[in-house]
C-alpha positions as CSV (number, residue, x, y, z in Angstrom):
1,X,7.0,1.4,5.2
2,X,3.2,-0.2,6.5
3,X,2.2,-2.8,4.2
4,X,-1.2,-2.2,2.3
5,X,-3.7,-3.6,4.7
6,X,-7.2,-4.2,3.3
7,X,-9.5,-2.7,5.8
8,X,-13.4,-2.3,4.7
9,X,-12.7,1.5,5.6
10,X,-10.7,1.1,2.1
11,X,-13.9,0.3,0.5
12,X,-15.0,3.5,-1.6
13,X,-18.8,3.1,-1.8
14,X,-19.4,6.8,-2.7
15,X,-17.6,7.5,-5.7
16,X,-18.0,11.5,-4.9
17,X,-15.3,11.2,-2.4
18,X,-12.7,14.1,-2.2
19,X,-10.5,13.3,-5.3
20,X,-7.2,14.3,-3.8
21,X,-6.9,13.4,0.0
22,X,-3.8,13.5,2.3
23,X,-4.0,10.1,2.7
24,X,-5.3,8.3,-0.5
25,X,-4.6,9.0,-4.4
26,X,-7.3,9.2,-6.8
27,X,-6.5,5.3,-8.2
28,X,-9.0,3.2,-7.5
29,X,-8.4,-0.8,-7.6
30,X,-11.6,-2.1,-9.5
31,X,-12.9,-5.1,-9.0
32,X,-16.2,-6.0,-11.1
33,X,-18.3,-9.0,-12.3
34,X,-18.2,-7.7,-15.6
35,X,-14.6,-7.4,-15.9
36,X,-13.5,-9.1,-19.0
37,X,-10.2,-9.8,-17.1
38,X,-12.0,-11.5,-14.3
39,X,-11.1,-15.5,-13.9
40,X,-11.1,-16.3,-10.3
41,X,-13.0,-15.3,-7.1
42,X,-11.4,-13.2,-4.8
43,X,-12.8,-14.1,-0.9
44,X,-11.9,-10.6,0.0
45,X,-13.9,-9.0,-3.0
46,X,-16.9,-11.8,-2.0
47,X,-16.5,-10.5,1.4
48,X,-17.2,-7.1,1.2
49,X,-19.5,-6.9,-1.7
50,X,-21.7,-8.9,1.7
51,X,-21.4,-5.5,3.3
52,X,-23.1,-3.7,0.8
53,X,-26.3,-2.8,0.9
54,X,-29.0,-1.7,-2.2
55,X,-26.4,-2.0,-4.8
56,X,-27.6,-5.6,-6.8
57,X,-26.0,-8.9,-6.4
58,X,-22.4,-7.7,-8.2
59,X,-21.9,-4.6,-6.4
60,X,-18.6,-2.6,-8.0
61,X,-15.7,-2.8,-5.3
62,X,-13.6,0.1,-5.2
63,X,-10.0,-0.1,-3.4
64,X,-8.4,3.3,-2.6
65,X,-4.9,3.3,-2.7
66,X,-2.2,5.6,-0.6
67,X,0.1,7.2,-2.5
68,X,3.0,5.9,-2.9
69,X,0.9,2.1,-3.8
70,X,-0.8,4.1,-6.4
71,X,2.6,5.5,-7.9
72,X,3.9,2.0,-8.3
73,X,0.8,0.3,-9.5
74,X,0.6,3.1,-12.4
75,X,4.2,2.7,-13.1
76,X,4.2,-1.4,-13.1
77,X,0.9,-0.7,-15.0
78,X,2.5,0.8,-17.4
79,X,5.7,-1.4,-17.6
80,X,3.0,-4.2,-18.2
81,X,0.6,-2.6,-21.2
82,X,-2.5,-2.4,-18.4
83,X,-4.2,1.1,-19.1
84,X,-5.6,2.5,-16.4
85,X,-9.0,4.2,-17.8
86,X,-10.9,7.5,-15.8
87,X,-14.1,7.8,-15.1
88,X,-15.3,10.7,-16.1
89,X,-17.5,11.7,-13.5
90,X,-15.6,11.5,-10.4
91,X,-12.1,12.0,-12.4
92,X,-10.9,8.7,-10.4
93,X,-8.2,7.0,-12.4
94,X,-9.6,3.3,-12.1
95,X,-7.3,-0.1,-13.0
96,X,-8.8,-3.4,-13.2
97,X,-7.8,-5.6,-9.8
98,X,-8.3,-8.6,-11.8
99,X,-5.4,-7.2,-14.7
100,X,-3.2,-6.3,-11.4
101,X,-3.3,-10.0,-10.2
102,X,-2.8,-11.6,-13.5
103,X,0.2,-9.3,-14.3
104,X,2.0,-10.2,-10.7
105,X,1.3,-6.5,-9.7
106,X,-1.0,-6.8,-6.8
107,X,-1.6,-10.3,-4.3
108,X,-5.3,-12.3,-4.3
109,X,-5.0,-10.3,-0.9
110,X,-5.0,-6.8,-2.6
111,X,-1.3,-6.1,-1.4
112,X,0.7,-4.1,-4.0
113,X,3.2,-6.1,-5.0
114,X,5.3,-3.8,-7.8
115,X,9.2,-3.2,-6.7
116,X,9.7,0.3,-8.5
117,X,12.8,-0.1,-11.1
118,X,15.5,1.8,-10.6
119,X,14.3,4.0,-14.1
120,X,10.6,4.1,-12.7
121,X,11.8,5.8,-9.3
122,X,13.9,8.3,-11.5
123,X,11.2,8.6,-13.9
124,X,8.9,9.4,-10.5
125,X,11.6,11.9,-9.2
126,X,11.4,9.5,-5.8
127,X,14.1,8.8,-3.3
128,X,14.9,6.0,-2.0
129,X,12.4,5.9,0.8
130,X,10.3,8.2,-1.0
131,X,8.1,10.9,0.9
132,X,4.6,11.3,0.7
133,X,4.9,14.5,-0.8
134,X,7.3,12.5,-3.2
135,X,4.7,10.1,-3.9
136,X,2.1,12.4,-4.2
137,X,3.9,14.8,-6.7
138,X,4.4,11.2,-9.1
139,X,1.1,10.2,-9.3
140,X,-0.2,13.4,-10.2
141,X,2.0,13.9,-12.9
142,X,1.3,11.2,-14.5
143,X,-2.5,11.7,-13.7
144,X,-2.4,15.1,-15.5
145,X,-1.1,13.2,-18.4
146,X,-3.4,11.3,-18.7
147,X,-6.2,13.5,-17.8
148,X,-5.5,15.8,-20.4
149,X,-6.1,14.0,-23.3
150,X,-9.6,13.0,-22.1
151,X,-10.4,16.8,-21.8
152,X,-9.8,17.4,-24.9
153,X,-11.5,14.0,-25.9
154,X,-14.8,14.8,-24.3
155,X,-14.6,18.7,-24.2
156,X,-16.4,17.9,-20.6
157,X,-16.5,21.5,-19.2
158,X,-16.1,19.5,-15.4
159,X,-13.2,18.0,-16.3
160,X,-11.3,20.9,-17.7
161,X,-12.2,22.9,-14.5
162,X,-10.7,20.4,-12.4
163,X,-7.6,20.1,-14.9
164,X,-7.1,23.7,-14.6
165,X,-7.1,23.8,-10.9
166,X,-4.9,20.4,-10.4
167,X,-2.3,22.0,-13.2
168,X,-1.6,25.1,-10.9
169,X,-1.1,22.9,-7.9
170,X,1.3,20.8,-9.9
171,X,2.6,22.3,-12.9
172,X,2.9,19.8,-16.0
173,X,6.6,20.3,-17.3
């Protein structure tokens, strides 16, 4: 399997990019000034926010993740009490980069870092060199989880369109 190479390409500037792509999941990796987790600066994070243009001096950096990276960073996220939160208007599930670094999940280099436990893979219905589809079909599970309650939360009429079209691609059981 490739290693999770941070390429600026990775950098999600637009946050109205296609929420489920062939290649990436909708987790983001969030790395903010504002992050109460923040303690350290991150010369990759310092580095692209030099790229970006118009957005003040603490742009937001956004980290797209493939799928089978997103699977185990919501799974190890979850082993480790971190709550990935959405945001509600692009229905990207976000996680704190900072939170991933302090909990051993993700490298100062943005590499995932999260060995999948043996119960975690089962949970995930993934072999042992999982597919894409694999991978896919585990994160949006558990992103359906989680989305639901938030429809019913904010009764956003958006959200519960896109709920109802994910659901039919993959059921919730």
């Amino acid at each position: 399997m490739k290693q999770n190479i941070l390429v600026l390409e990775d950098v999600v500037e637009n946050p109205t990019r296609t929420l489920v792509d062939p290649q990436y999941s909708p987790v983001r990796i969030l790395f903010h000034g504002d992050d109460p987790a923040k303690d350290l600066v991150l010369p990759f994070v310092v580095e692209i926010q030099s790229h970006l243009t118009d957005l003040g001096d603490d742009p937001t950096v956004m980290i797209r993740t493939t799928w089978l990276d997103a699977y185990k960073l919501m799974a190890g996220s979850i082993r480790v009490g971190i709550r990935p939160f959405f945001d509600t208007a692009t229905a990207q599930t976000r996680v704190s980069g900072y939170e991933l670094i302090r909990a051993g999940l993700l490298t100062e280099d943005c590499v995932v870092s999260v060995t999948l436990t043996d119960e975690e893979r089962r949970a995930g219905h993934l072999s042992n060199s999982p597919t894409m589809q694999e991978a896919m079909d585990a994160v949006m599970s558990l992103y359906l989880y989680n989305l639901a309650p938030l429809v019913i939360e904010t009764g956003d009429q958006k959200l519960a369109a896109l709920y109802t079209k994910l659901v039919k691609l993959w059921p919730v059981t």
